[in-house]
C-alpha positions as CSV (number, residue, x, y, z in Angstrom):
1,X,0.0,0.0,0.0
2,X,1.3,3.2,-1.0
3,X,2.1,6.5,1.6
4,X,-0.9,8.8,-0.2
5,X,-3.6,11.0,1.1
6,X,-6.9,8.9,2.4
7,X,-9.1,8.4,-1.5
8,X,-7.1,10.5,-3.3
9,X,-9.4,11.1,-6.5
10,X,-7.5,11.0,-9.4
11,X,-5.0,9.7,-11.0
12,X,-3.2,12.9,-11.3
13,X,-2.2,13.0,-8.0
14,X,-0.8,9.9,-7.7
15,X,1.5,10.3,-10.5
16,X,2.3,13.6,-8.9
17,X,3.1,12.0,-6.0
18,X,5.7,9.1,-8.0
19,X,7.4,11.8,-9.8
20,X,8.4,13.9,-7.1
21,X,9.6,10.4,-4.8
22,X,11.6,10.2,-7.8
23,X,13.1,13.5,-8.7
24,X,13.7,14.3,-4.8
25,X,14.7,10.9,-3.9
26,X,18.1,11.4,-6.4
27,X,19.3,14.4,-4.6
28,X,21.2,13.6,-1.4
29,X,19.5,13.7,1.9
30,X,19.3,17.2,3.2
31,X,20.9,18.9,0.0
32,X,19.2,22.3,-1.6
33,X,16.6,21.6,-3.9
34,X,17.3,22.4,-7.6
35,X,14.6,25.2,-7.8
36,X,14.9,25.7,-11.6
37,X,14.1,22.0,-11.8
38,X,11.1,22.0,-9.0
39,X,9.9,24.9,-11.7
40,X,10.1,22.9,-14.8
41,X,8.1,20.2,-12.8
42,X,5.4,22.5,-12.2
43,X,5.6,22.7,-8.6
44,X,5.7,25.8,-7.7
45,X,2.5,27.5,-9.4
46,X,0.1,24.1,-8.8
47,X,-2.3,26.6,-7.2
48,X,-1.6,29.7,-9.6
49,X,-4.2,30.6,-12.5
50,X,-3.2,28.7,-15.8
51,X,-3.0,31.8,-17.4
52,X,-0.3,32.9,-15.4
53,X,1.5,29.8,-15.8
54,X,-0.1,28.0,-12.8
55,X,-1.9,24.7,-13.1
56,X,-5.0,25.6,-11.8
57,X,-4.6,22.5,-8.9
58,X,-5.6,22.9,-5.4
59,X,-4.0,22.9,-2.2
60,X,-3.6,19.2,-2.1
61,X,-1.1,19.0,-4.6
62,X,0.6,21.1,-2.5
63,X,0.5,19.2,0.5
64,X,1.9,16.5,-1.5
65,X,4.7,17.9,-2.3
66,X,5.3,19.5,0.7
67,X,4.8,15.9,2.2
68,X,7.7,14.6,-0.6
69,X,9.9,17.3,0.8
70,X,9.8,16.1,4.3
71,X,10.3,12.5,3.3
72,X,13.6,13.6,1.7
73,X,14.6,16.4,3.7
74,X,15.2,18.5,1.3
75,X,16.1,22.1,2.0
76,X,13.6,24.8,0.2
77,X,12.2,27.9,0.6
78,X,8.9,25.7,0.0
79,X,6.9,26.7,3.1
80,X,7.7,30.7,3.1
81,X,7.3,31.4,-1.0
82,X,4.7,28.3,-2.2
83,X,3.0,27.4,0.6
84,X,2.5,30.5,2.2
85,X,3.6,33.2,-0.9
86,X,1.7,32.1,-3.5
87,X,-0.8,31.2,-1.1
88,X,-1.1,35.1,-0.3
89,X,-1.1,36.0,-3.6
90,X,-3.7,34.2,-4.9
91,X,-5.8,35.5,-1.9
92,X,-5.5,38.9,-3.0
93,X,-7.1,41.2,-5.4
94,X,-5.5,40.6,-9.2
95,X,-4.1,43.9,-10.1
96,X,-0.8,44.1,-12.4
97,X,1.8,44.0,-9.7
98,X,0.4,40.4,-8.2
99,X,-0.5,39.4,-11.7
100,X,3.4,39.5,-12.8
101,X,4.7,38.2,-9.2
102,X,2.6,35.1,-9.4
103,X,3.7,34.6,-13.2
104,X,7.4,35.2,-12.2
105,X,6.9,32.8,-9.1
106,X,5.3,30.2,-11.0
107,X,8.3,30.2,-13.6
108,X,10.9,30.4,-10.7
109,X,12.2,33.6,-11.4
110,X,10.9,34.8,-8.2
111,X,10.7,33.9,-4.6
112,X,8.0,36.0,-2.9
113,X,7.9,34.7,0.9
114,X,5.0,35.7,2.9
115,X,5.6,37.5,6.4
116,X,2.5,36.9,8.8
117,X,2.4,37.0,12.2
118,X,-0.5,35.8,14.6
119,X,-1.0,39.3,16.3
120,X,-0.8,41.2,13.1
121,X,2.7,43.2,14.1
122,X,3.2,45.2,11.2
123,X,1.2,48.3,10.6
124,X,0.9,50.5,7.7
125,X,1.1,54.6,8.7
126,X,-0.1,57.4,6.8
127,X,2.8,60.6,7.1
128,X,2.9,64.4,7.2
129,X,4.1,63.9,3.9
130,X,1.3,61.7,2.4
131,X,3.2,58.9,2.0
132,X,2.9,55.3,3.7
133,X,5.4,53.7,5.4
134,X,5.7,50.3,7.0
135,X,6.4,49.3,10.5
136,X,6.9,46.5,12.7
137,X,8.8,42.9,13.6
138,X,8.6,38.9,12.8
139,X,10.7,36.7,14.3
140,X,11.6,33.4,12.1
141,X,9.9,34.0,9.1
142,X,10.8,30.8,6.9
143,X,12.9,31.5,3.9
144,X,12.6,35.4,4.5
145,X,16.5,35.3,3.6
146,X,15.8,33.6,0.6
147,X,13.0,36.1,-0.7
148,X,13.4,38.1,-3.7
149,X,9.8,39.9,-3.0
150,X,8.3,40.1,0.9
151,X,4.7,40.2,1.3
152,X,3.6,41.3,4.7
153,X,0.4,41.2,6.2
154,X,-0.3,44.5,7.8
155,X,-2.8,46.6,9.1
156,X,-4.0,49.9,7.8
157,X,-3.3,52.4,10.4
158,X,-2.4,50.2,12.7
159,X,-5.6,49.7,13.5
160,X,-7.6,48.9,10.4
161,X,-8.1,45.4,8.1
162,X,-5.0,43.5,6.9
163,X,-3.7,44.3,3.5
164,X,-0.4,42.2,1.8
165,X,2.2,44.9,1.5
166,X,5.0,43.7,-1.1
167,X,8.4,44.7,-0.2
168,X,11.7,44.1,-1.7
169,X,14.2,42.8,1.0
170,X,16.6,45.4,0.2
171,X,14.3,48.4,0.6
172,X,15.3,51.4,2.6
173,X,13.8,50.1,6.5
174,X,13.6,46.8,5.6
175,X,16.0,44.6,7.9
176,X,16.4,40.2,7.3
177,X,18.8,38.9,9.6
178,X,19.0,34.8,9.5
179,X,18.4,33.1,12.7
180,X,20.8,30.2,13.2
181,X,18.3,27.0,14.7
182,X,18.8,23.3,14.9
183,X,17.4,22.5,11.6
184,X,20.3,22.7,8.8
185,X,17.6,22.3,6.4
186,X,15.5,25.4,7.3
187,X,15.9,28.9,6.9
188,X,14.6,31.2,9.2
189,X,15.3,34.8,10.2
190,X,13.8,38.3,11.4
191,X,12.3,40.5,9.5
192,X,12.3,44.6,10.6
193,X,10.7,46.8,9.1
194,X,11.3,50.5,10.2
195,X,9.7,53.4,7.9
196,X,10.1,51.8,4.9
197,X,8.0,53.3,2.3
198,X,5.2,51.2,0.1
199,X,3.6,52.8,-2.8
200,X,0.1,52.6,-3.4
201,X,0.3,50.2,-5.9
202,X,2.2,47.8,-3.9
203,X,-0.4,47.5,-1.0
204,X,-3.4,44.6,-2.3
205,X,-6.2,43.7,-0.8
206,X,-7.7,40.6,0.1
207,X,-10.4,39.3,-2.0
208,X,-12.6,37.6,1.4
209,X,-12.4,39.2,4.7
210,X,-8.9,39.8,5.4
211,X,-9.0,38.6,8.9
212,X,-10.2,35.1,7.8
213,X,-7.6,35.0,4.9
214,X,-4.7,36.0,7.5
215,X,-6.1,33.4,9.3
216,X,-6.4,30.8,6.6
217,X,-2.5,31.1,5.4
218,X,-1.3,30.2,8.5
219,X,-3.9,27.4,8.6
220,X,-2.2,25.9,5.4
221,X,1.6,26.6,7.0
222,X,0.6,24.4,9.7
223,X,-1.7,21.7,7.7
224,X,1.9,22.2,5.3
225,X,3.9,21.5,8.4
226,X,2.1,18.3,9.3
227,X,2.6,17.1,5.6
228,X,5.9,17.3,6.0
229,X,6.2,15.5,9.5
230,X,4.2,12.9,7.7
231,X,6.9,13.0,5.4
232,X,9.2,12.2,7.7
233,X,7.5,9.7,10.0
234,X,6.7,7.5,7.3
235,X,10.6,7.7,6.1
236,X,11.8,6.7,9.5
237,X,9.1,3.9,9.6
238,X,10.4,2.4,6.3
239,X,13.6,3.2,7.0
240,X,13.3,1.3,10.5
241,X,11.3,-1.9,9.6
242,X,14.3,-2.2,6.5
243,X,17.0,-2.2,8.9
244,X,15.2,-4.7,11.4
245,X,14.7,-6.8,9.1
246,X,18.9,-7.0,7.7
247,X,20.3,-6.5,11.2
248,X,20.7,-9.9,13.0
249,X,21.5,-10.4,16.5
250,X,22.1,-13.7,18.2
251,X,21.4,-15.5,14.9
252,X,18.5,-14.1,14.1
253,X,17.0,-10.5,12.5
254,X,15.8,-8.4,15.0
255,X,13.2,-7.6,13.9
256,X,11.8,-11.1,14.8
257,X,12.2,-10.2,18.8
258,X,8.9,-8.7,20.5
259,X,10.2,-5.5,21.7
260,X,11.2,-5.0,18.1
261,X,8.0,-5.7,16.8
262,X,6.1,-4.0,19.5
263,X,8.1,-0.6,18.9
264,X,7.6,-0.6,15.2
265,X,4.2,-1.4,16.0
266,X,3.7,1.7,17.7
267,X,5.5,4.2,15.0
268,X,3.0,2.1,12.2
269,X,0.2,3.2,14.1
270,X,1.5,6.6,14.7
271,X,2.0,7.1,11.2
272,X,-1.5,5.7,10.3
273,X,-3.2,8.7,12.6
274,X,-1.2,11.3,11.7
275,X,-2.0,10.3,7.8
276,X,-5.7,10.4,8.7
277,X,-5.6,14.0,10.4
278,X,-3.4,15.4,7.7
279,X,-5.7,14.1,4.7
280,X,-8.4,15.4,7.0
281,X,-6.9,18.8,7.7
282,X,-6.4,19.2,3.7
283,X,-9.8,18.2,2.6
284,X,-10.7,21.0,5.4
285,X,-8.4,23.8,3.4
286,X,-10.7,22.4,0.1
287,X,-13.4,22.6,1.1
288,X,-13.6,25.2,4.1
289,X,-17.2,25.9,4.2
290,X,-17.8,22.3,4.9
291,X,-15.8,22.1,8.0
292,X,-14.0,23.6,10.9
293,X,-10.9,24.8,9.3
294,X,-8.9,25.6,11.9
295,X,-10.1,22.4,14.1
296,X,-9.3,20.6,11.2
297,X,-5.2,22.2,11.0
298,X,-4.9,22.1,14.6
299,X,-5.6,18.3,14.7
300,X,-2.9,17.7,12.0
301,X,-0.3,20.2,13.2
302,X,-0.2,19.1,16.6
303,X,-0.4,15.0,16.4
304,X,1.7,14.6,13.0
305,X,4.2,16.8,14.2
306,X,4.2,15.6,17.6
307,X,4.1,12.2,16.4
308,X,7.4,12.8,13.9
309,X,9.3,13.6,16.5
310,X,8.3,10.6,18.5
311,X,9.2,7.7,15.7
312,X,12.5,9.5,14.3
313,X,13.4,9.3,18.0
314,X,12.4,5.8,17.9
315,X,13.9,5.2,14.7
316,X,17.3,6.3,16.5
317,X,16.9,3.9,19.0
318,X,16.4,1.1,17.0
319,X,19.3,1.5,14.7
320,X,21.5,0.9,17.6
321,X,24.7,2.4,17.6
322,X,24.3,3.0,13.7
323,X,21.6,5.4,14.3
324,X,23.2,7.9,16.6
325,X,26.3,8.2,13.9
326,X,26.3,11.1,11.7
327,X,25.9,8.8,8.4
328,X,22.8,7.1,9.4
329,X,21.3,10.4,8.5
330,X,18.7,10.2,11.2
331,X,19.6,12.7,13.2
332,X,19.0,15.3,10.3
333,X,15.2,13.2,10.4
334,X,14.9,14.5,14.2
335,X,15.8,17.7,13.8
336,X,13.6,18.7,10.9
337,X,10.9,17.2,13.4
338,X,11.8,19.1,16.3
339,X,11.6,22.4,14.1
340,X,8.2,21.2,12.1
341,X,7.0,20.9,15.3
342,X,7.5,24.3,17.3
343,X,7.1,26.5,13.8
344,X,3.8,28.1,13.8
345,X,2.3,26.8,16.6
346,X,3.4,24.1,19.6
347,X,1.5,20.8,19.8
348,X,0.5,22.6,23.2
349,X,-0.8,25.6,21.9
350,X,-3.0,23.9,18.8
351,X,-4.4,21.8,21.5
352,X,-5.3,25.0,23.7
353,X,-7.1,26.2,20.3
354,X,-8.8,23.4,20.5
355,X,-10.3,23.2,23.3
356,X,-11.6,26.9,23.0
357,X,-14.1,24.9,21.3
358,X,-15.4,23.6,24.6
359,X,-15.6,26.6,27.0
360,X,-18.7,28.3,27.5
């Protein structure tokens, strides 16, 4: 049985899904991706229009990617200028200046990263002068070092509905410094912004109430998150049950003795749940009407990520010796895991979203 979304519909996807196994699974674990060649495979515009060079897909041919990525650990600005940039764009109004961005994005000859932050920190003020400048802080924004555009989500006035003001990094105000954290195949770093001007015609609105759409793109950085812990669980199970099987001890595989069984037991069972919340979680981001959205990410983002940690941990363990070494490669499994897991929101604090539900 193959490691896809629950009833995927159509062929499509699973081919989509083979293709990238194959193209990511070349590259070495951990290495850069080839982001011309992610481009020419389509991957980066799945959810932009097909007349700007998008494929007109939906956000569960992103997750599947995104869960591909995690499988092979490979380091991309994925999550800041897909996931979440495109994502962004595509929520806003079409006007000339997005129109060309999400063309240019699509072909990979731009990587627009999206900076959003939970309590809406940036803040668009009107001067003396007439013109509008933008203020504020986000701490580990993913990929921000790595952007050739940044689109923040800021509020008019300070007070007023979020817009997506698009910034180059190397505007007058605008500070990136990289964050050094666990995760070598991450990239995170602060974003500053101190006065730095915007002109009109870079500030877009959101097509559906802003708050709701601010809300929604960090819905799909978490649900995009899980995906790629699922990634990574179900590469440490495979990974795991493989070398059980080869690696004998007192004449015999160990795989074959009950602990062993038991523990690999566990991470299956592990890795079953999380792929039912994930597929769940994306059907949600489909289809949001339908269901409780952010119940739906929460779930996701808190047991697959959770759960990652848990079996690459496990996975360690179980290689003996060989797994704590440097070429087993499973140590760059565990950190990606730890990271997926704190990044835009804790286990913890998903779990105290959801049960919000359940006060009165």
């Amino acid at each position: 049985m193959t490691a896809d979304f629950a009833d995927e519909p159509t062929e499509i996807r699973a081919e989509l899904r083979a293709v990238a196994r194959a193209v990511l699974g070349k590259a070495e674990r951990g290495a850069a991706a080839d982001w011309p060649v992610l481009a020419a495979s389509g991957w980066l515009g799945l959810e932009a229009p097909g007349a700007l060079g998008g494929a007109d897909a939906t956000f569960a041919e992103v997750g599947i990617i995104a869960e591909e990525l995690g499988r092979a650990i490979t380091r991309a600005p994925y999550l800041g200028a897909i996931v979440l940039g495109v994502g962004a764009l595509c929520a806003v109004a079409p006007c000339d200046g997005r129109d060309d961005l999400l063309a240019e994005a699509s072909a990979g000859e731009a990587v627009p990263v999206a900076v959003l932050t939970e309590d809406a920190a940036f803040r668009l003020e009107r001067g003396p002068d007439g013109r509008v400048r933008l203020f504020g802080r986000a701490s580990f924004v993913p990929d921000a070092a790595e952007a050739s555009r940044l689109l923040v989500a800021a509020r008019r006035d300070g007070r007023g509905e979020p817009v997506i003001a698009a910034v180059g990094p190397e505007a007058a105000g605008i500070t990136v410094t990289p964050r050094a954290v666990l995760d070598e195949t991450r990239g995170l770093a602060d974003v500053d912004a101190d006065g730095t001007e915007v002109p009109s015609q870079a500030v877009w609105p959101f097509t559906s109430d802003p708050h709701a759409a601010v809300q929604r793109l960090l819905d799909r950085a978490a649900v995009a998150l899980a995906c790629d812990s699922l990634g990574v669980a179900a590469a440490m199970l495979e990974a795991t049950v493989s070398y059980t099987q080869v690696r004998h001890q007192f004449g015999r595989p160990i795989g074959s003795f009950q602990a062993v069984k038991h523990a690999c037991a566990d991470m299956f069972v592990q890795t079953t749940v999380a792929r039912e919340l994930v597929a769940a979680a994306v059907t949600a981001l489909e289809e949001p009407r339908a269901v409780d959205v952010r119940a739906a990410a929460s779930m996701a983002k808190s047991y697959a990520c959770a759960a990652a940690v848990d079996i690459a941990g496990k996975a360690m363990q179980l290689h003996g010796g060989v797994g704590y070494a440097r070429e087993s490669g499973i140590h760059a499994y565990l950190k990606r895991a730890a990271l997926n897991r704190d990044l835009f929101g804790s286990p913890g604090a998903h779990r105290a979203r959801l049960a919000e539900r359940y006060r009165s």
